[in-house]
N, CA, C and O atoms as a MOPAC input file, in Angstrom:
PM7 MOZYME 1SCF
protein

 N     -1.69900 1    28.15200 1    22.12200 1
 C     -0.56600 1    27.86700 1    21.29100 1
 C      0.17800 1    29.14500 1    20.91300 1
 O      1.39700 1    29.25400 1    21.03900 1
 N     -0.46300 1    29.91700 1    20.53700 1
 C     -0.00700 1    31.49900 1    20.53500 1
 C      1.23700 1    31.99300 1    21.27200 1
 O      2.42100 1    32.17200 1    20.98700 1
 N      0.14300 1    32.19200 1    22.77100 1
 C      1.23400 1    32.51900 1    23.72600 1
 C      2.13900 1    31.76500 1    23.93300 1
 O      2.98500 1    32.32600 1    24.62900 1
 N      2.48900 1    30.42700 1    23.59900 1
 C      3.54400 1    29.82200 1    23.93700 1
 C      4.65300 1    30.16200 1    23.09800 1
 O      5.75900 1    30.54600 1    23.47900 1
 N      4.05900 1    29.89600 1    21.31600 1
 C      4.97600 1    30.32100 1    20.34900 1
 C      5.89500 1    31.54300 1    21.26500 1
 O      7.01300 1    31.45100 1    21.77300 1
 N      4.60400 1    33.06400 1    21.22300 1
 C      5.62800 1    34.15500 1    21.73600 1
 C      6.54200 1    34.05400 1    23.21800 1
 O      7.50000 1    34.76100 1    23.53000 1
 N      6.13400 1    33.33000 1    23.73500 1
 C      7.21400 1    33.21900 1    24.58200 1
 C      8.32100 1    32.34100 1    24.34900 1
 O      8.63300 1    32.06200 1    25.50700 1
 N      8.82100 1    31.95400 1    23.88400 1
 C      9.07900 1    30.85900 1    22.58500 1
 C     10.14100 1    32.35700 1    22.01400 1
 O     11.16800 1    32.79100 1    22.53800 1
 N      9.75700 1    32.61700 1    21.37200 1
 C     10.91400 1    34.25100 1    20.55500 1
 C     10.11900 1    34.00800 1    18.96200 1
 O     10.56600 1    34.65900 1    18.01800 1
 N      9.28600 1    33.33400 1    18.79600 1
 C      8.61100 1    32.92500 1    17.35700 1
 C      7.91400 1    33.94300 1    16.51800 1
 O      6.70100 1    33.97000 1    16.72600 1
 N      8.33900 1    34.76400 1    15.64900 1
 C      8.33300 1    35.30100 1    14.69800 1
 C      7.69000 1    35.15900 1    13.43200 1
 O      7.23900 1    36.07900 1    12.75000 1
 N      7.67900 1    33.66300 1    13.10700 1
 C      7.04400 1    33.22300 1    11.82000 1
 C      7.34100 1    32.04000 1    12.20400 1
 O      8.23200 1    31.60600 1    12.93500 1
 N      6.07500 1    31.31900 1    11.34500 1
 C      5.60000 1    29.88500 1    11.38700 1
 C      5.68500 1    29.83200 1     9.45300 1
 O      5.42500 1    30.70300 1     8.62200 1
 N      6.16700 1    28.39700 1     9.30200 1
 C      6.14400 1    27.65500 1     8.14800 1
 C      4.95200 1    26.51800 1     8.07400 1
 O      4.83800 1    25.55200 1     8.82900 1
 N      4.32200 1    26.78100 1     7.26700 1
 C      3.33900 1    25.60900 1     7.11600 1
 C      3.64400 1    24.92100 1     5.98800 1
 O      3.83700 1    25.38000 1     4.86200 1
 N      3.69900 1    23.05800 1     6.59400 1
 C      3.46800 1    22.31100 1     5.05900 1
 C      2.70900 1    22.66000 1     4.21700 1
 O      2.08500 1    23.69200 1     4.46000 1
 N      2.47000 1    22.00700 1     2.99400 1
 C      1.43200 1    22.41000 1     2.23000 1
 C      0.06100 1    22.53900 1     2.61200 1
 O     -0.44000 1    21.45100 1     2.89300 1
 N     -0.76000 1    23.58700 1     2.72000 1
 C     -2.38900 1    23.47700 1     3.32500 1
 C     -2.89000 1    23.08200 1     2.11800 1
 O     -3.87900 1    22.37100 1     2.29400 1
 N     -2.64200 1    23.23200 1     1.04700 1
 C     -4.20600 1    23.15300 1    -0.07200 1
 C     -4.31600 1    22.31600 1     0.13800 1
 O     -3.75300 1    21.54800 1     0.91700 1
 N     -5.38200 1    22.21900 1    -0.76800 1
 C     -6.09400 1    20.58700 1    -0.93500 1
 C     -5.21000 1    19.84700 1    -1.91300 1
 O     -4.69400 1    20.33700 1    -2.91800 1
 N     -5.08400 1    18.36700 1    -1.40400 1
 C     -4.45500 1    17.28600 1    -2.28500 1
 C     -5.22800 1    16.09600 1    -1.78400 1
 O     -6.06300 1    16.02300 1    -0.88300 1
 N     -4.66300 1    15.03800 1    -2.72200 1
 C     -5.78400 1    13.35200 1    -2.57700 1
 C     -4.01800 1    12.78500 1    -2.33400 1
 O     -2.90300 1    13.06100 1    -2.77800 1
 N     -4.66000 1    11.81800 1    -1.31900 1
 C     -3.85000 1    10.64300 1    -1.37000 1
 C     -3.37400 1     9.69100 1    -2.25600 1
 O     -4.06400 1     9.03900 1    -3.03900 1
 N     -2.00700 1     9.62100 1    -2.09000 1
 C     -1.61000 1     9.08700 1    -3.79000 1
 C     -2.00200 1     7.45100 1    -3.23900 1
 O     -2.12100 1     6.99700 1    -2.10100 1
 N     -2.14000 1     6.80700 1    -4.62500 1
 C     -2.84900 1     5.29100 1    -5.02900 1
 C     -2.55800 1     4.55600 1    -3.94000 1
 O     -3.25900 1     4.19600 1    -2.99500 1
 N     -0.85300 1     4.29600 1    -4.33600 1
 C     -0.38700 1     3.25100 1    -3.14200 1
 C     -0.26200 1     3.45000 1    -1.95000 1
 O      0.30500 1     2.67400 1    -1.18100 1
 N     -0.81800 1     4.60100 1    -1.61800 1
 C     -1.16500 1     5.19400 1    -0.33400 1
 C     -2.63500 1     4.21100 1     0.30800 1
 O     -2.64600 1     3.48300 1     1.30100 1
 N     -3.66700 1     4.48100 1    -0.55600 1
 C     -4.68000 1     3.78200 1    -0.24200 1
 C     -5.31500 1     2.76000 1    -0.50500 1
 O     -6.43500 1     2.43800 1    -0.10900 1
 N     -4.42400 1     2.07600 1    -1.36800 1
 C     -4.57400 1     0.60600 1    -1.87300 1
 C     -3.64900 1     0.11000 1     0.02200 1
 O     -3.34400 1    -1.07500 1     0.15800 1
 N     -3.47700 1     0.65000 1     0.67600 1
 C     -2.71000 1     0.00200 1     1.67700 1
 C     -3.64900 1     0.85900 1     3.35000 1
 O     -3.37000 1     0.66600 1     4.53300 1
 N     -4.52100 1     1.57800 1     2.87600 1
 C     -5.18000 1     1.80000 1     3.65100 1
 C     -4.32200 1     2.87000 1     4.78500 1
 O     -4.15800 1     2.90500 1     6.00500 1
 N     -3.93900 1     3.61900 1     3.70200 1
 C     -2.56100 1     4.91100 1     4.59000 1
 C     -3.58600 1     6.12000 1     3.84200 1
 O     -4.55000 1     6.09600 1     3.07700 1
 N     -2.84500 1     7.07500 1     4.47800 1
 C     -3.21400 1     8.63000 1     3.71300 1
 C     -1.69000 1     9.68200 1     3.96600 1
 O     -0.71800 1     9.42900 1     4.67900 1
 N     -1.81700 1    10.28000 1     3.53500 1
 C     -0.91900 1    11.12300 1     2.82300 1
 C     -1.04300 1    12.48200 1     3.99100 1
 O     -1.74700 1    13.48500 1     3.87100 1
 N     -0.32300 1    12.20400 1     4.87000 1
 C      0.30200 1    14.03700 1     5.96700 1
 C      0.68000 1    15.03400 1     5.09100 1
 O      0.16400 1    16.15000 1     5.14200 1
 N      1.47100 1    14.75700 1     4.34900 1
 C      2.39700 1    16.14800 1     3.90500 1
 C      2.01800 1    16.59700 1     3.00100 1
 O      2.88700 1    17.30200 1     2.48800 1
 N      0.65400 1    16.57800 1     2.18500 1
 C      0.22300 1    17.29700 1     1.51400 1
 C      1.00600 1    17.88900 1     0.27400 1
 O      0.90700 1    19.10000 1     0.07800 1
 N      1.71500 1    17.18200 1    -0.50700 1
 C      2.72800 1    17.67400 1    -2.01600 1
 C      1.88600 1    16.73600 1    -3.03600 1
 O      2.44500 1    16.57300 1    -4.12000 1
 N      1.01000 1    16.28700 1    -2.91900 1
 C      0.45000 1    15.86500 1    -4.21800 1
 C     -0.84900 1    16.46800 1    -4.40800 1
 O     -1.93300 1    15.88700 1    -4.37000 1
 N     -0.58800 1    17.91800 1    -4.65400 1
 C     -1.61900 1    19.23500 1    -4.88200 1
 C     -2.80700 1    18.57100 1    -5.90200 1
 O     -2.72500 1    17.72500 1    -6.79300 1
 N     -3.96500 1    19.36000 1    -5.34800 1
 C     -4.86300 1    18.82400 1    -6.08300 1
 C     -5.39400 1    20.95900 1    -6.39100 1
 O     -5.63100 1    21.34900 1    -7.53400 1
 N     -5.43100 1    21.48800 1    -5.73100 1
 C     -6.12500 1    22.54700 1    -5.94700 1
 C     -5.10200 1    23.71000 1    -4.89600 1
 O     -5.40800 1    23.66400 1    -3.70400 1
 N     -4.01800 1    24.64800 1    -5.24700 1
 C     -3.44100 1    25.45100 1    -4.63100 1
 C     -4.03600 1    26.56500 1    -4.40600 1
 O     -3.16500 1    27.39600 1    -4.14900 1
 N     -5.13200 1    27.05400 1    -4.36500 1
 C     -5.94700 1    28.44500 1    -3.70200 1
 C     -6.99300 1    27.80300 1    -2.57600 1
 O     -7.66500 1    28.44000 1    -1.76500 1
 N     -6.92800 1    26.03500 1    -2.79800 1
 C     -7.91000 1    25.98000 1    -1.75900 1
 C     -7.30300 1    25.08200 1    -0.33700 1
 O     -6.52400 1    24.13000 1    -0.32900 1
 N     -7.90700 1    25.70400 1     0.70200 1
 C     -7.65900 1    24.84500 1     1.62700 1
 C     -7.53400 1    23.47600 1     2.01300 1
 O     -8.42800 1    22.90000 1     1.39100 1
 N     -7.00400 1    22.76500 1     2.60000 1
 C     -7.23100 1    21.40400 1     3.11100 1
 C     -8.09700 1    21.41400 1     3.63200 1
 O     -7.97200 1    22.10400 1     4.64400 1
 N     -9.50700 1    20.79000 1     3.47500 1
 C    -10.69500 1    20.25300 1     4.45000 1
 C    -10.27400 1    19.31200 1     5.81600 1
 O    -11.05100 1    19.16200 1     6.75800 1
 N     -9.04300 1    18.76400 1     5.76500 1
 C     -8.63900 1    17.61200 1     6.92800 1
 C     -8.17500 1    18.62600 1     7.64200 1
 O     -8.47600 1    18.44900 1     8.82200 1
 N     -7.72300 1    19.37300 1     7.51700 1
 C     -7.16800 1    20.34500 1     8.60400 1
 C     -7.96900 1    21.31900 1     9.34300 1
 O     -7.65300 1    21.86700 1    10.39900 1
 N     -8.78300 1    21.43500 1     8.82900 1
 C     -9.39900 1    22.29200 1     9.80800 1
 C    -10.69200 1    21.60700 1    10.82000 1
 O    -10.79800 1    20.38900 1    10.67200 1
 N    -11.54900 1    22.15700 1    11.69100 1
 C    -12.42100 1    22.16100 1    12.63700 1
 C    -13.67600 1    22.02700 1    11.78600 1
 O    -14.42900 1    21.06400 1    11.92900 1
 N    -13.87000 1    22.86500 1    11.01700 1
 C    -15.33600 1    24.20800 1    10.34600 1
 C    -14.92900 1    24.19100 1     9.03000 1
 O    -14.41000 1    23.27600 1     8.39000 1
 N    -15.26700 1    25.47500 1     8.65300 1
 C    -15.06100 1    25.30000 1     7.43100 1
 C    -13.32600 1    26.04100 1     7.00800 1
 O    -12.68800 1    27.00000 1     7.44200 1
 N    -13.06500 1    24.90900 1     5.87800 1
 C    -11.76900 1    25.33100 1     5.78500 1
 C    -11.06300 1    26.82200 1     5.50000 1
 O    -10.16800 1    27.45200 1     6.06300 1
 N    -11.87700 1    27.05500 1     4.39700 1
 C    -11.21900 1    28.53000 1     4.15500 1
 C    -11.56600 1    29.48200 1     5.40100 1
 O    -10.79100 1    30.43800 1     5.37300 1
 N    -12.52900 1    29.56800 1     6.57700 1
 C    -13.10200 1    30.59700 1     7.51100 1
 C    -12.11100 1    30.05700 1     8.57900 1
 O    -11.88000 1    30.89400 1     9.45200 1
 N    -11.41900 1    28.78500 1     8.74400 1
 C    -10.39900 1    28.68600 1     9.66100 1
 C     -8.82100 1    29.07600 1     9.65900 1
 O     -8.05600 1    29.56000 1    10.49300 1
 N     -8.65700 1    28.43400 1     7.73400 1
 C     -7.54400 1    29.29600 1     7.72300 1
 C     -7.36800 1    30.89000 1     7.92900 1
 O     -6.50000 1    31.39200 1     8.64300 1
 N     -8.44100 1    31.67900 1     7.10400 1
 C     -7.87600 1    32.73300 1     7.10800 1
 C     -8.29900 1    33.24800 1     9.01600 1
 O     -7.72200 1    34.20700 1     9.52800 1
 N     -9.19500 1    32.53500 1     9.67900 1
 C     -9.14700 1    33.00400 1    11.57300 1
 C     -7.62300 1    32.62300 1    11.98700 1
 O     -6.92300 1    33.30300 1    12.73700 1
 N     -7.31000 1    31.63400 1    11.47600 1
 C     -5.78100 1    31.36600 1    12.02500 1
 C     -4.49400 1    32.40700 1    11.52200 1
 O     -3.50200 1    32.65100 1    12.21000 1
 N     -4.73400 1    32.88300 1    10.32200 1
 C     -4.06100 1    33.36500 1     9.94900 1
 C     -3.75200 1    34.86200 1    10.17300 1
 O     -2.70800 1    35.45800 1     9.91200 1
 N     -4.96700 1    35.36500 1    10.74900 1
 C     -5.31400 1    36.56100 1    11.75500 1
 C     -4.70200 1    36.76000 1    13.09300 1
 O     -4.08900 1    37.48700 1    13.87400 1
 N     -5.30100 1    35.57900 1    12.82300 1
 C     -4.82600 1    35.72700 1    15.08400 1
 C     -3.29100 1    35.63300 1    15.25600 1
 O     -2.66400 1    36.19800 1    16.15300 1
 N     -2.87300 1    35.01600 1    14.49100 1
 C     -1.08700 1    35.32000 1    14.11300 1
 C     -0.59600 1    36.62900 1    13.95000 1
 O      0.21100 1    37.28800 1    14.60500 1
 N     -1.07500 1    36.80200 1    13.21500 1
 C     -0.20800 1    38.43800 1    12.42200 1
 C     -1.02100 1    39.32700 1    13.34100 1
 O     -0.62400 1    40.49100 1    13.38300 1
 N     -1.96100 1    39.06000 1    14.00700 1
 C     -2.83500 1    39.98200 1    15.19200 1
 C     -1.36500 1    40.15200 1    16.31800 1
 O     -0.95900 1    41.20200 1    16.81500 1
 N     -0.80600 1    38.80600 1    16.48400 1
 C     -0.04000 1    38.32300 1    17.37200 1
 C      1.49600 1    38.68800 1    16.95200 1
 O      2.39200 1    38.39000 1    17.74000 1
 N      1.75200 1    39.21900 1    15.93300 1
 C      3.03900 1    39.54400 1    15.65800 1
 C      4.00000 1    39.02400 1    14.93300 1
 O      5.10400 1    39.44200 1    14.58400 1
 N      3.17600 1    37.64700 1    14.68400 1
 C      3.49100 1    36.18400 1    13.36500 1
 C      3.52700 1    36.42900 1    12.54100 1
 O      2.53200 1    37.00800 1    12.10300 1
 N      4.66000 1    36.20800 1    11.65800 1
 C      4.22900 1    36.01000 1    10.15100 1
 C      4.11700 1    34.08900 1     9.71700 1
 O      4.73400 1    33.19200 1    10.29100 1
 N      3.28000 1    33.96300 1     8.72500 1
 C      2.77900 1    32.66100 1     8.41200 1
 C      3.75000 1    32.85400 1     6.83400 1
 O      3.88200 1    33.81700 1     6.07800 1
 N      4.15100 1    31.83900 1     6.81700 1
 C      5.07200 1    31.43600 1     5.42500 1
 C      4.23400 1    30.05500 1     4.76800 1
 O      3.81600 1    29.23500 1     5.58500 1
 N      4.06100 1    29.87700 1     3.70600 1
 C      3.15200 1    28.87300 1     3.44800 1
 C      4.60100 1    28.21300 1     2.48300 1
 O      5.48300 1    28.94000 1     2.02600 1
 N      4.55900 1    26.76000 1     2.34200 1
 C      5.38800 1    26.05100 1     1.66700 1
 C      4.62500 1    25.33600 1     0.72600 1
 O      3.58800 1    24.82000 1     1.14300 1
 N      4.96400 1    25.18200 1    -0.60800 1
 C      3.82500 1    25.42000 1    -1.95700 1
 C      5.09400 1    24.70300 1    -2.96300 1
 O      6.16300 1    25.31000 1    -3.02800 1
 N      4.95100 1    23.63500 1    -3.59300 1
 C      5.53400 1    22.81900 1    -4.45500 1
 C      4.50200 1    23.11100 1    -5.49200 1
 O      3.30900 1    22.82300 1    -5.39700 1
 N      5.34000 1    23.97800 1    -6.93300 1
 C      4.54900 1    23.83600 1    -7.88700 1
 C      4.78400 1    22.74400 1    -8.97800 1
 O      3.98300 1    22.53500 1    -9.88900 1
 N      5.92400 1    22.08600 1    -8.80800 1
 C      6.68200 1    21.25500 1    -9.62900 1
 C      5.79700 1    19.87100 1    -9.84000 1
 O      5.95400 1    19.27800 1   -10.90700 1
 N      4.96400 1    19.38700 1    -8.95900 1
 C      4.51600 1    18.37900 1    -9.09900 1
 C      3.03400 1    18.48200 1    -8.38500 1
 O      2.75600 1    19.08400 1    -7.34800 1
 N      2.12200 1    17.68000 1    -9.28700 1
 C      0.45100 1    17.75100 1    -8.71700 1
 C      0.40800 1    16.13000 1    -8.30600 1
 O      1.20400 1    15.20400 1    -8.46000 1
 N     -0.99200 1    16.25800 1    -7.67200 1
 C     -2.25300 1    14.95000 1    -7.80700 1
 C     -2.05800 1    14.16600 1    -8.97000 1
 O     -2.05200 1    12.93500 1    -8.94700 1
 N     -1.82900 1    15.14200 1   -10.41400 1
 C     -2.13900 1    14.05400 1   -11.44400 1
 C     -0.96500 1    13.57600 1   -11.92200 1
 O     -1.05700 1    13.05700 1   -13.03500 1
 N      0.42000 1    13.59200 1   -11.28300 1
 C      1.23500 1    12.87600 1   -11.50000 1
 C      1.66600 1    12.83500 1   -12.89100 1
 O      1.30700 1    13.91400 1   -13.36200 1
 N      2.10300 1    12.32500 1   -13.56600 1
 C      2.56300 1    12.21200 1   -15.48800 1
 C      1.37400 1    12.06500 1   -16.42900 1
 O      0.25500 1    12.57400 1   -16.36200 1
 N      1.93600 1    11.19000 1   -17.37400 1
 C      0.71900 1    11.06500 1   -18.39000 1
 C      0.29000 1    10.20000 1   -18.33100 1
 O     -0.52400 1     9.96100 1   -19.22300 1
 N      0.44000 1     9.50500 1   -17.63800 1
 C     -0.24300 1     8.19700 1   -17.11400 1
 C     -1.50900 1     8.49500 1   -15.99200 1
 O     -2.55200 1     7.84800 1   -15.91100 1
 N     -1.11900 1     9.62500 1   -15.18500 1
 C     -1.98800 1     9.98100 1   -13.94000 1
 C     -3.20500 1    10.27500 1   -14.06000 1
 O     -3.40800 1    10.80400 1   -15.15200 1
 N     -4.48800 1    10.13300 1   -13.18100 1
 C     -5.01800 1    10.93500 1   -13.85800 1
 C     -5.62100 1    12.43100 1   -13.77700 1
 O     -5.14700 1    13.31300 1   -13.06000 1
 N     -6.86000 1    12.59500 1   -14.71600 1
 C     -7.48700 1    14.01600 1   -14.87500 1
 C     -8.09700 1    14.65700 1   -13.69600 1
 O     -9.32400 1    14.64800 1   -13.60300 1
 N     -7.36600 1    15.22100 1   -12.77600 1
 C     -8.24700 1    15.82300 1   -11.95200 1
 C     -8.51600 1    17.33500 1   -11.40600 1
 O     -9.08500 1    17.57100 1   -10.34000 1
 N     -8.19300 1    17.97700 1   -11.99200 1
 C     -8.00000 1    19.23400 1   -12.24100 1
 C     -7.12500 1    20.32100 1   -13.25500 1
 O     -7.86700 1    20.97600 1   -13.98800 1
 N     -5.69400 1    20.59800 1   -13.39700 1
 C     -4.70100 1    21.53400 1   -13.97700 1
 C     -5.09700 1    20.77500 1   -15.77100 1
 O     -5.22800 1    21.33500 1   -16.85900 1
 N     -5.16500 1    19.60400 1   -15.44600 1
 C     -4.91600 1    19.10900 1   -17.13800 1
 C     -6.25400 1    19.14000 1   -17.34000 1
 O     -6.48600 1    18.76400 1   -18.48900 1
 N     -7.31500 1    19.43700 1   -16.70100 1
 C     -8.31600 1    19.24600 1   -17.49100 1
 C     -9.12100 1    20.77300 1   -17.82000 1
 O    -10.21700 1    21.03700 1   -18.31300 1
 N     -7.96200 1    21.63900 1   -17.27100 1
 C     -8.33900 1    22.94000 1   -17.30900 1
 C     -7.97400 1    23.39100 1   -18.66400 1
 O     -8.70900 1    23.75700 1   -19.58100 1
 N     -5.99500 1    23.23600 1   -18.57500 1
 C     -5.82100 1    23.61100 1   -19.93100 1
 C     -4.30400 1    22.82000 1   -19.76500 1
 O     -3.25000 1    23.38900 1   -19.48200 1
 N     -4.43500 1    21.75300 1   -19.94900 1
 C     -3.20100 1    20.85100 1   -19.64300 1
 C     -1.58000 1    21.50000 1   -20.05900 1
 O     -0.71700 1    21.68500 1   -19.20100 1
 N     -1.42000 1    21.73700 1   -21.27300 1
 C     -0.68400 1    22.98400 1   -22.19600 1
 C      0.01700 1    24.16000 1   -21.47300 1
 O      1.17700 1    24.52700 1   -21.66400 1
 N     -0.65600 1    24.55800 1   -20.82700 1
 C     -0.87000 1    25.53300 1   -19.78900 1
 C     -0.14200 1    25.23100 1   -18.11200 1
 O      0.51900 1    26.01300 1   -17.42900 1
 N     -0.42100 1    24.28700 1   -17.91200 1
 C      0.04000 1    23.43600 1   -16.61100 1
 C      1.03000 1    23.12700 1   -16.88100 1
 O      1.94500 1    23.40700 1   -16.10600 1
 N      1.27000 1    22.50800 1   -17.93500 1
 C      2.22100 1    21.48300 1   -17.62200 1
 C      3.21400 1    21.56700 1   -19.20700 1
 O      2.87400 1    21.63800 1   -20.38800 1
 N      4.43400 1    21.52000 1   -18.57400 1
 C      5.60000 1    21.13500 1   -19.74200 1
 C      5.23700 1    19.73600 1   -20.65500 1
 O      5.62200 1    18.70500 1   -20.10300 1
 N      4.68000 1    19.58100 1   -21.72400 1
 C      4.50000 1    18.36200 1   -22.07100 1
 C      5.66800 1    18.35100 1   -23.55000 1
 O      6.08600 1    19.29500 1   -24.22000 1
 N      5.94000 1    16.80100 1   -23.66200 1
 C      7.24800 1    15.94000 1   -24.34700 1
 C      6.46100 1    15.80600 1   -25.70100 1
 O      5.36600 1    15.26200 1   -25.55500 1
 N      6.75100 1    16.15400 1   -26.89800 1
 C      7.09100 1    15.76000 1   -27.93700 1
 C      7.26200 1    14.25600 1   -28.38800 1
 O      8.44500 1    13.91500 1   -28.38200 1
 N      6.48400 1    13.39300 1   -28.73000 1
 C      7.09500 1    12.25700 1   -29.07900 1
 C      6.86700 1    12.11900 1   -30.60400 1
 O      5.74100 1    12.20900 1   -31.09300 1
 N      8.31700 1    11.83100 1   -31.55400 1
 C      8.31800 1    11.81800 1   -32.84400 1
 C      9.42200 1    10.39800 1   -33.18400 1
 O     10.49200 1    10.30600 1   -32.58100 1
 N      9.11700 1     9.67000 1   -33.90400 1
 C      9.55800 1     8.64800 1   -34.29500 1
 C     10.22600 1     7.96800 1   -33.52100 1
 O     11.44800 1     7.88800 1   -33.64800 1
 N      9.57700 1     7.36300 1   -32.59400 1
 C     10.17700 1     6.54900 1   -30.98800 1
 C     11.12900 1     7.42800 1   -29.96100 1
 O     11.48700 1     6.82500 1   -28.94900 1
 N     11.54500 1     8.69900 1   -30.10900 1
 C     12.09400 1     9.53600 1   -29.71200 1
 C     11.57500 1    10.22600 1   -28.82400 1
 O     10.37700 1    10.31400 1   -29.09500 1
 N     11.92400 1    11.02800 1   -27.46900 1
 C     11.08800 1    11.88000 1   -26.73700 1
 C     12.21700 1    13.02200 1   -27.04800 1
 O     13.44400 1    12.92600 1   -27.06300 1
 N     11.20400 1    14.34000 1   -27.33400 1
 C     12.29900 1    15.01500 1   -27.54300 1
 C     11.53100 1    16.51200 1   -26.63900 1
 O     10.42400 1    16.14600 1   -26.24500 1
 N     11.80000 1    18.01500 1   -26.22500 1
 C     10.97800 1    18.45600 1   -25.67200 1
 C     11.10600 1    20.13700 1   -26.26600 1
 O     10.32000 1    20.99500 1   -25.86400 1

């Protein structure tokens, strides 16, 4: 794949999101799963579906043999939205770390959302 890229004129590769994310609900209440990887569950860690072995020892071999090769790798990373979706979603990591912290949360004072 390499050599083709460079013969190709390929310079840098964009990757969808690699970390790890879960398939959102109505994804698998229908017996689908989720390709594009934007409903982050953990952004320092790899996707386990993507790789062969083990995830982190493949990304960073892939990510070698590129820039060995003259590639640069661009990673594409949505911080705007996780796995746990609103306040309805649930706890599966950022909010249960330090929710406050994660996440912009709304004010609600006398039937009002205010922020």
């Amino acid at each position: 794949m390499i050599d083709h890229l460079k013969r190709l004129g390929v310079t840098a590769i964009e990757l969808l999101p690699i970390h790890a994310f879960v398939d959102d609900r109505h994804l698998v209440e229908r017996q689908l799963v989720n390709y594009w990887g934007y409903n982050t569950l953990g952004f320092f860690a790899p996707e386990g579906r993507y790789a062969l072995g083990g995830a982190l020892d493949s990304f960073r071999s892939t990510v070698a043999r590129l820039h060995e090769s003259g590639i640069e790798v661009i990673l594409d990373v949505v911080y705007n939205h996780t796995a746990e979706g609103n306040q309805l979603g649930p706890t599966l990591s950022f909010r249960g770390i330090d929710n406050s912290s994660y996440y912009r949360l709304l004010r609600i004072s006398r039937g009002t959302t205010t922020m």
